[in-house]
N, C-alpha and C positions, 0 to 999 in steps of 0.2 A: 221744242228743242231750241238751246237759241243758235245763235249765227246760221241759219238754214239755210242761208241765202247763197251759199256757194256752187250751190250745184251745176255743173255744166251743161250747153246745150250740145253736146256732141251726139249724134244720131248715128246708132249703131243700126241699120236696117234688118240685117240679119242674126239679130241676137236671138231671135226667137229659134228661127233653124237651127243657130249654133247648139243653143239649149238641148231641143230635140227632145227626144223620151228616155226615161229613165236608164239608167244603167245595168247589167244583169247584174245577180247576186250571187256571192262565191258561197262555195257550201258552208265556211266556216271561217268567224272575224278571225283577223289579222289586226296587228298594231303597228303604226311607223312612228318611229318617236327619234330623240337627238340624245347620240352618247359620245363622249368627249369628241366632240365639235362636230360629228359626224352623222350621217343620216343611217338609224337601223330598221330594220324591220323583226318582228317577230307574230310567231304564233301568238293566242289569247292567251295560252296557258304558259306561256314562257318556255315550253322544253326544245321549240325549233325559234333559233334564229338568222341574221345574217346581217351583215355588215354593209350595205351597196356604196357610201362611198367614205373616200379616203383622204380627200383634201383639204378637208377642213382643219382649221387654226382657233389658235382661241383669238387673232386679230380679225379673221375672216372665217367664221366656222357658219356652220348650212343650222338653220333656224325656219320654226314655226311649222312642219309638214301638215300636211292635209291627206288624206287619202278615201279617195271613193270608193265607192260600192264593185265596183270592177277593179278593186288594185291599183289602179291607176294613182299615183302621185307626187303632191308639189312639193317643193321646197326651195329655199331662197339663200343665194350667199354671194356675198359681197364679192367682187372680181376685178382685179385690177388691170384698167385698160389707158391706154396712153390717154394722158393728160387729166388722170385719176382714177377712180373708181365707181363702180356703178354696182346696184343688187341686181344679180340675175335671179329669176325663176326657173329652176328646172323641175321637168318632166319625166316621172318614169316609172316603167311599165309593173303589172302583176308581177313580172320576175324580177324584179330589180334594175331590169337593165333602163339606161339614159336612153330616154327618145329626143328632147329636145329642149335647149336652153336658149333663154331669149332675156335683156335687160328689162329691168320692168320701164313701163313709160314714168315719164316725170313731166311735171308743167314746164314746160320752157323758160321761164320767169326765178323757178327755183334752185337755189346757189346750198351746196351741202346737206344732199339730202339722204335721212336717214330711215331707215328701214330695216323690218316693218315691226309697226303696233298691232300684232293679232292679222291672222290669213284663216283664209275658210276659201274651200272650191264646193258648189252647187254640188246638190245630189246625183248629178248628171256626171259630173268629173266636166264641165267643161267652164263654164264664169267662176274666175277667182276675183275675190275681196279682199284689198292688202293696205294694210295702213300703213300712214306716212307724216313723216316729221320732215317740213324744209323751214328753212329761213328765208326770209325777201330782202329784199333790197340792201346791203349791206348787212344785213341778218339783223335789223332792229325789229322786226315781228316773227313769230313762229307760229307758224301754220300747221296742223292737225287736220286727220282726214281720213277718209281711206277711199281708194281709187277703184276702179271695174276693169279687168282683164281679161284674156281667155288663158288657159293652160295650156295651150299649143304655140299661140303665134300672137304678137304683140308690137305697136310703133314703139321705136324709142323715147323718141320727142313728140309725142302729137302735142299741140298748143295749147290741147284743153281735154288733159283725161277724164272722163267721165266719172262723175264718184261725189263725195258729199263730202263738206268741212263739219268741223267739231263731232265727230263719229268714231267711237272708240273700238275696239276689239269688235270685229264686222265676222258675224257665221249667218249660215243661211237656214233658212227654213222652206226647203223645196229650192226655190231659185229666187225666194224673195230674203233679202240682207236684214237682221236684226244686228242693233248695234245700241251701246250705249253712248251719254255725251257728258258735256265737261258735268253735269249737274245732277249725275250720279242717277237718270232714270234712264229705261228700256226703250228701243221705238221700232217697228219695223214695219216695208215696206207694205201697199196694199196687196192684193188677192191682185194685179192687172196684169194683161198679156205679154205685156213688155219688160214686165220683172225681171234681172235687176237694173234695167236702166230705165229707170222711171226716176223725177224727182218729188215724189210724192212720198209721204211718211206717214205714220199714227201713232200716236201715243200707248205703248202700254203700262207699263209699270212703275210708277212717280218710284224714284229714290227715298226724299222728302220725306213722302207720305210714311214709308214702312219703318223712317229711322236707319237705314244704312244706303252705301253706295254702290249699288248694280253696277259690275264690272263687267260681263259678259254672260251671253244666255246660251243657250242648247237645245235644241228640240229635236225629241228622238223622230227617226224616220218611220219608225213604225210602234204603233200605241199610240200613247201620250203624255208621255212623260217628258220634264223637264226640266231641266237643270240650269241651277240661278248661283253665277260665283256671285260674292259680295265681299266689302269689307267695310270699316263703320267708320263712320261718318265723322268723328268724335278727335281732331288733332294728335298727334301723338299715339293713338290705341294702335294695335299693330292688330286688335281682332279681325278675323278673315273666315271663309268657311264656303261650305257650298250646299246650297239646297236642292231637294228634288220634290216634284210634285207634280200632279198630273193638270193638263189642260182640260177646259171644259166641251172642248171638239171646234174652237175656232180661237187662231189669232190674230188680233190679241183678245184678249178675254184673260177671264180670271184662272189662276191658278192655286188648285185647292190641294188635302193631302199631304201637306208641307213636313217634310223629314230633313235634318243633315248628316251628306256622310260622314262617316268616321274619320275624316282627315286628322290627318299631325301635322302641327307648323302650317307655316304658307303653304296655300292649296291652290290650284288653278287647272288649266287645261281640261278642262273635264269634255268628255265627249262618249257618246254611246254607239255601238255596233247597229249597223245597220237593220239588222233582223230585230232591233230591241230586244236583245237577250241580255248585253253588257252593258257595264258604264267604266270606263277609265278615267285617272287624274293622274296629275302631278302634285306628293306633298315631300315633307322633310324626309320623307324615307324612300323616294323616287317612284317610280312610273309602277302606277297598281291597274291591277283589271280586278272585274268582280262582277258576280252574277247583279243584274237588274234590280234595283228596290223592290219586296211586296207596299204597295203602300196603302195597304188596306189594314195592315198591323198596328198604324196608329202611332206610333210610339216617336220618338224626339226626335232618337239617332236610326237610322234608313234599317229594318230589317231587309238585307242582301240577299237575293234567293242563292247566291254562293258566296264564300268568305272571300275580301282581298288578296289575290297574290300580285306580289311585287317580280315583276318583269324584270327589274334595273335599278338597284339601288344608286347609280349616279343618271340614270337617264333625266330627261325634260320633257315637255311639251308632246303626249302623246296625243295620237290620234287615229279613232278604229275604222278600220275600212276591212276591204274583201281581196285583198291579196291569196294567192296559193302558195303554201310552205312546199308543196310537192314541187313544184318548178324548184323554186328555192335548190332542193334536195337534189336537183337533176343537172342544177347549174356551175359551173367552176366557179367555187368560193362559198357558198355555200356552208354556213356552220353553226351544224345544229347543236344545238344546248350548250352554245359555246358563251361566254363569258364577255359583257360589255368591256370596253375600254374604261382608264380612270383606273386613280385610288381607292381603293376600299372596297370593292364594286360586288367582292362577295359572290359568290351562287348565285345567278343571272335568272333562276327561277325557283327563290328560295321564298318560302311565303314569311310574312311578319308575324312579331311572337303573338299569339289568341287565334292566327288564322291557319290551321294547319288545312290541307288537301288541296284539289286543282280545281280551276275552275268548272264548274259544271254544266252541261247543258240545260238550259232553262226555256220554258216559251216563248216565242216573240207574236209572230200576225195571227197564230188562231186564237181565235177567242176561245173563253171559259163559257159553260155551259150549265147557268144556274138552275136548279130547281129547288123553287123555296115558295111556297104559301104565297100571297099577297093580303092576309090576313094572320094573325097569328092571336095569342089567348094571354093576358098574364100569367095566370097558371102555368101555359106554357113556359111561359119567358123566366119565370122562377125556377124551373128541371132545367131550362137551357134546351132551345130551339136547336134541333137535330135534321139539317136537311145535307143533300148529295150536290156535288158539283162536279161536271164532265172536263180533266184538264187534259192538255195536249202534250205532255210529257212528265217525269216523274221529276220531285221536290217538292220545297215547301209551300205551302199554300195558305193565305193568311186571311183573315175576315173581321167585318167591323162595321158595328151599328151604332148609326149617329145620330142626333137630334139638333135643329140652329140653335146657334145662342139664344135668340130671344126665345125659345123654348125653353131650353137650359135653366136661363135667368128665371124663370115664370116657375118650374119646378125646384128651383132652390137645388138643382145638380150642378157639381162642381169638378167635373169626371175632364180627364186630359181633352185638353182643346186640342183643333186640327184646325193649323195658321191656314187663312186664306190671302193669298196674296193679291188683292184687287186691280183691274185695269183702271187706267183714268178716266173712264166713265163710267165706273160702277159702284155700287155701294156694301158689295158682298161683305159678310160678315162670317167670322169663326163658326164652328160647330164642336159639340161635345158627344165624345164619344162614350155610349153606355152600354154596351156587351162587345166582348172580344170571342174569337175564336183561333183554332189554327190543326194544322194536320201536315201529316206528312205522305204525297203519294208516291208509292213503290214504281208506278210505271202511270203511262198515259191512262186512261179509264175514267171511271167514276167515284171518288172518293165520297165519304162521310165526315160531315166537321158541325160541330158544335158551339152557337153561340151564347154566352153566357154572362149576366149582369155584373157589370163593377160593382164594389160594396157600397159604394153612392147611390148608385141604379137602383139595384136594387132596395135599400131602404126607402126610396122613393119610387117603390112601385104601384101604390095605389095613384097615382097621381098621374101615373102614365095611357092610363085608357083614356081611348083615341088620340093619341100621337100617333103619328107617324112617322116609322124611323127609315131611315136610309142607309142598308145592308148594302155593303162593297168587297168582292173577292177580287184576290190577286193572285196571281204566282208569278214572277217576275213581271215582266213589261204588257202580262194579259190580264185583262182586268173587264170586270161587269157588276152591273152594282143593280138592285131591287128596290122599289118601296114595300114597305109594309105596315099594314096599318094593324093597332093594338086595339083589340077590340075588351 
């Protein structure tokens, strides 16, 4: 990454305590997102919402929220204090209510400083990451960065905020900061105890290398899925979009399974619920939730284990956490199924046209429970391999057997590839996928699904004994995958 050299040596001693263990988890995500200037909250499904605040402007309107696994959350708005203005961080609780606001710090060297470029608070609800735009010295350079806070309490001025220059849109992964930089690749912090104030970094995912520019990453809290904004590299193109795919079980590392969602227009904010049931964005048709990728289905665009709904057709920047709409409902002000602020703003939980119903319950931490052979027959594989899978609640459930390219290539199969998005030290390569399956389960239990040759595949079935393919089931954010060799 270049300019790395900024980082401070400010010693936080008790960053580890602050951290602490994880936060509990509400029975059911919530979203906090920004509707005309304001900070809302609502249910996943759109039909309870609420308003918590009322200040905002469109000179000084509340930007970027974050919210934890406990309800708990941030948000940020500019406040005018004698002898100008400054961004505050505010704080607040699973019910909406304000616990506490504090300026964010700033270097003391910095004259007009703007803020922020992207905020993310730890999985803990307690280290926040907020980028920043100032000028120096008569404002002949501009500085970029993002700085390290806590979401309770904060100096104003410390001399030397802790944080890192040329670091773009900063989210966490656990309590370690991924971020990208001016040159359009990924980096995040190491696995250390001191996470995130450490000035140590790694490389994952070159820009460069893949042909476009890494804007910001996501990594769900539970599974392993993750989501990659980008936009292209290419002057002038305004193409943008968002990827999802699953990690290999350590970051950084590679990222395989590659789909995008179905965004409209500029797309950004994406962020998944805690339990890995959801994913939400922000595109030209405002703030969507939707059941979790299967990404064992293969296919371009994300099969969703539920359709988008649109939360807010004027909303922005959501972000899912574990609020309770029951407090909401029990508190003055409170209003459920009531209708964003803003023009146009329509039915506040109206779904977009192809995506009719609510969102659905989908799996998150239990795993799938495969039973399939580790050996299989052509023969068989010609009728289509018929084994059972144990899932943990009822939906779609997707499956898909792959072989690497340079097998691919060797067998003159030319069956849909599945992008791998390689770390900067690795050499991973695509795979091609040559039987699909899919099913639908009525309830949690043991379903029946059937894997069956693509017409490529299959014409090049003599050619397949002994390969070995690699079988991946999904149903939303749960996923297990088998080898099996073709005897």
């Amino acid at each position: 990454m270049s300019h790395r050299t900024r980082m401070t040596a400010l010693v936080i001693a008790a960053a580890s305590a602050a951290i602490g263990a994880p936060a509990a988890l509400a029975a059911t995500p919530t979203v906090a997102y920004i509707d005309g200037h304001d900070l809302w909250f609502a249910s996943a499904d759109g039909t309870q919402k609420r308003q918590i605040t009322t200040t905002g402007t469109a000179d000084m309107p509340f930007q970027v929220p974050s919210q934890g696994p406990d309800g708990a959350t941030v948000a940020v708005k500019r406040e005018q204090f004698l002898g100008g203005s400054r961004p505050v961080l505010y704080r607040f609780g699973g019910d909406g209510q304000r616990q506490v606001g504090n300026v964010l710090p700033v270097y003391s060297g910095a004259t007009a400083p703007v803020y922020p470029i992207g905020l993310d608070m730890d999985w803990n609800s307690k280290a926040v990451a907020f980028g920043y735009s100032y000028c120096g010295f008569a404002c002949r350079t501009l500085h970029r960065g993002y700085w390290l806070t806590f979401s309770d309490q904060q100096g104003a001025y410390p001399t030397n905020p802790q944080g890192q220059s040329d670091a773009y849109f900063p989210t966490f992964y656990g309590t370690r900061v991924i971020s990208s930089d001016s040159g359009g690749s990924l980096f995040v912090q190491p696995d250390v105890a001191e996470a995130p104030f450490t000035n140590s970094y790694q490389g994952w995912i070159s820009g460069p290398d893949n042909n476009v520019n890494w804007r910001r990453a996501e990594v769900a809290a539970t599974g392993r899925q993750v989501a990659l904004e980008w936009y292209s590299r290419t002057s002038g193109d305004p193409a943008n979009g968002i990827y999802v795919g699953q990690h290999t079980g350590a970051i950084p590392g590679d990222v395989q399974s590659i789909c995008s969602l179905p965004t409209v227009g500029s797309a950004g904010s994406v962020t998944f619920s805690y339990d890995g049931t959801l994913v939400a964005w922000h595109d030209d048709e405002g703030v969507k939730v939707a059941g979790a990728p299967n990404l064992a289905a293969g296919t371009p665009t994300c099969s969703l284990s539920s359709p988008p709904r649109v939360i807010s057709t004027t909303g922005k920047a959501p972000h899912l956490g574990g609020a309770d709409p029951a407090v909401w409902a029990a508190t003055a002000g409170a209003q459920p199924g009531t209708t964003a602020p803003g023009p146009g703003s329509g039915s506040g939980s109206a779904a977009p046209s192809g995506a009719q119903g609510t969102t659905a319950a989908v799996p998150g931490a239990e795993a799938l429970e495969l039973r399939l052979p580790s050996r299989t027959t052509r023969a068989a594989l010609r009728r289509g391999v018929t084994f059972t899978v144990e899932v943990p609640a009822a939906g779609r459930v997707d499956a898909s057997a792959t072989v690497p390219a340079p097998v691919a290539r060797r067998l003159k199969l030319r069956g849909a590839d599945l992008r791998v998005l390689a770390a900067s030290a690795s050499k991973a390569k695509g795979a091609t996928i040559v039987a699909r399956g899919r099913t639908t389960a009525r309830a949690a239990g043991p379903v029946t699904l059937t894997l069956r040759l693509t017409a490529k595949a299959k014409r090049r079935l003599s050619r397949l004994r002994g390969v070995t393919l690699r079988v991946q089931v999904s149903q939303g954010a749960a996923t297990t995958e088998r080898l099996v060799k073709i005897g």
